[in-house]
N, C-alpha and C positions, 0 to 999 in steps of 0.2 A: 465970454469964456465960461466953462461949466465948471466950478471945481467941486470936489468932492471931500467932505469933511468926516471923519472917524469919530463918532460920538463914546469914544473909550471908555468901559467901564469895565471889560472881560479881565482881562490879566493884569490889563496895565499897560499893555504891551502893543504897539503901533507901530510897525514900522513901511519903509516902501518895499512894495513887491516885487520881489528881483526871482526869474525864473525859476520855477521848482526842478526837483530831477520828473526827467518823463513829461514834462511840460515843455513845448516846443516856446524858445522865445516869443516867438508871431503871436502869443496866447494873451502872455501877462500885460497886464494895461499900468506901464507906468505909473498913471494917476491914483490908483488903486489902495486903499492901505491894506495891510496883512493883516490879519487878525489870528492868533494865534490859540490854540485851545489844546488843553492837556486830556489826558484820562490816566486815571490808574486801573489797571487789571491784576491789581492782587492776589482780588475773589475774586476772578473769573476761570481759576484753575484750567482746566482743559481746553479754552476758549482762547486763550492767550495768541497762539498763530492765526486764527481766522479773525480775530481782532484784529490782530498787526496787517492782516491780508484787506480785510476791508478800510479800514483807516488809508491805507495806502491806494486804492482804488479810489476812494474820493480826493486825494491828496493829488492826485495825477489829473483827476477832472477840473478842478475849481485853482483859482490863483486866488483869488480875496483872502479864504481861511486857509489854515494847514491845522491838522492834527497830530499833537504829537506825544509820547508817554512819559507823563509825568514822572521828575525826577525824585529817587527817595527822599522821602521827607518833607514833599511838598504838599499844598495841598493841589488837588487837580480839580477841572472844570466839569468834568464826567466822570463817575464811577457804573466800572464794569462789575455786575457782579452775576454769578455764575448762579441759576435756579433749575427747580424739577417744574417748574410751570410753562407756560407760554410765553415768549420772546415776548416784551416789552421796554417802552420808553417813557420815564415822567422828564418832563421839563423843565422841571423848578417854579419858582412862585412870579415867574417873567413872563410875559408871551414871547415863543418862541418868532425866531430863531436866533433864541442867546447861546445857545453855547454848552449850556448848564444844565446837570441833572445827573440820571440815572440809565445805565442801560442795565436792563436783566435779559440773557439768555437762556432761554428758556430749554432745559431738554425734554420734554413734552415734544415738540415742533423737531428736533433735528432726530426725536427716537420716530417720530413718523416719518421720515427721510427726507426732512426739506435741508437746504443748504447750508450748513453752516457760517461759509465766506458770504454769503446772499443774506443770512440771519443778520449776522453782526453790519453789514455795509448798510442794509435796511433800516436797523435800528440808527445807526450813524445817522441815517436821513432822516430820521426825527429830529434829534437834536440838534441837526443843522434848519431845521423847520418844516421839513416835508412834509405833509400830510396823510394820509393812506391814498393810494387811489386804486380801489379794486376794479381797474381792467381787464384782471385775467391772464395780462398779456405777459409772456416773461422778459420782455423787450423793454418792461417798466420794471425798475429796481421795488420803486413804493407800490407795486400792487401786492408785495406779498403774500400772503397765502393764497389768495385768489387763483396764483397762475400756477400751473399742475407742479407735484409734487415735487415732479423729474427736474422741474428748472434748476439750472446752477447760475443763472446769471446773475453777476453779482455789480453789475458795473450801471451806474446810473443812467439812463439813458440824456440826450443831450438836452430835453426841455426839463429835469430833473438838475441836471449840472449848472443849468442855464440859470434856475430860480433861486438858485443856491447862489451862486457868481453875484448876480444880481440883489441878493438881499445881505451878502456882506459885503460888497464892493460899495452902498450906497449908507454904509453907517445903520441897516435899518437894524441891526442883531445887537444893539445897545442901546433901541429904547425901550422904556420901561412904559408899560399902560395900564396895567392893572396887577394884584397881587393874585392873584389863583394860579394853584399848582395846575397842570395839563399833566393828565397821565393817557397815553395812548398802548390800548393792548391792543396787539394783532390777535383776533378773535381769529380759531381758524377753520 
């Protein structure tokens, strides 16, 4: 029998995964542990609904993790903060996919009229571990700027949801292998 172990270092916080809303029971895998990760959007001024829009777009995809906003006073796993440069993600001094870091929204990127909800669910999939993948295609959340201006999609596609499920459902977002910070800009 295969069990699966939660190597906890994020919050503290393990417990079993019991369906999310907008997540169909048939989804959640029992065996599964939750992993649970905060953000604050303080500084994100203007950013704050298409935060909450994309958080919730990967919260509907994935059962392993949920994102959720850091309560006052705590400290949180992700800071939102609000920039005039290009949408970016650092990761912290972990290899991803911990949990932890920095998201900057960049207004650079949405004054050229790329998508705000697509901006911020993008950057989300970094610090869930995504990698860039420029395809072009707007069918892929991670190819961002690659795929035309016009796209609004902002919803992972299912081998996107898929790699994410898979690398916190299997404990791998709590280990530790080297100390370098990862900062990923979306060059655009």
């Amino acid at each position: 029998m295969l069990r699966r172990v939660f190597l906890g270092v994020l919050t503290g916080a393990a417990v079993l995964v019991l369906p999310l809303a907008g997540v169909p029971a048939a989804q959640a895998d029992p065996g599964v542990q939750l992993v649970t990760l905060t953000y604050d959007d303080s500084r994100a001024t203007q950013y704050r609904s298409a935060i909450a829009q994309g958080v919730a777009i990967w919260n509907s995809r994935v059962t392993s993790v949920q994102i959720v906003r850091a309560a006052a006073g705590t400290t949180a796993n992700v800071r939102v903060i609000a920039d005039p440069g290009w949408p970016r993600a650092n990761l912290g001094p972990i290899r991803p996919p911990n949990g932890r870091g920095s998201v900057w929204m960049g207004q650079q990127a949405v004054s050229q009229g790329y998508n705000v909800v697509r901006i911020a669910a993008h950057e989300f999939g970094h610090i869930l571990g995504l990698p860039d993948n420029r395809t072009g295609r707007c069918t892929d959340l991670m190819s961002g700027s690659s795929a035309p201006v016009s796209c609004a999609n902002a919803t992972p596609s299912a081998a996107e949801a898929s790699r994410v499920q898979q690398n916190y459902s299997s404990g791998f977002a709590a280990q530790q292998t080297n100390d370098q910070a990862v900062l990923i800009i979306d060059a655009g």
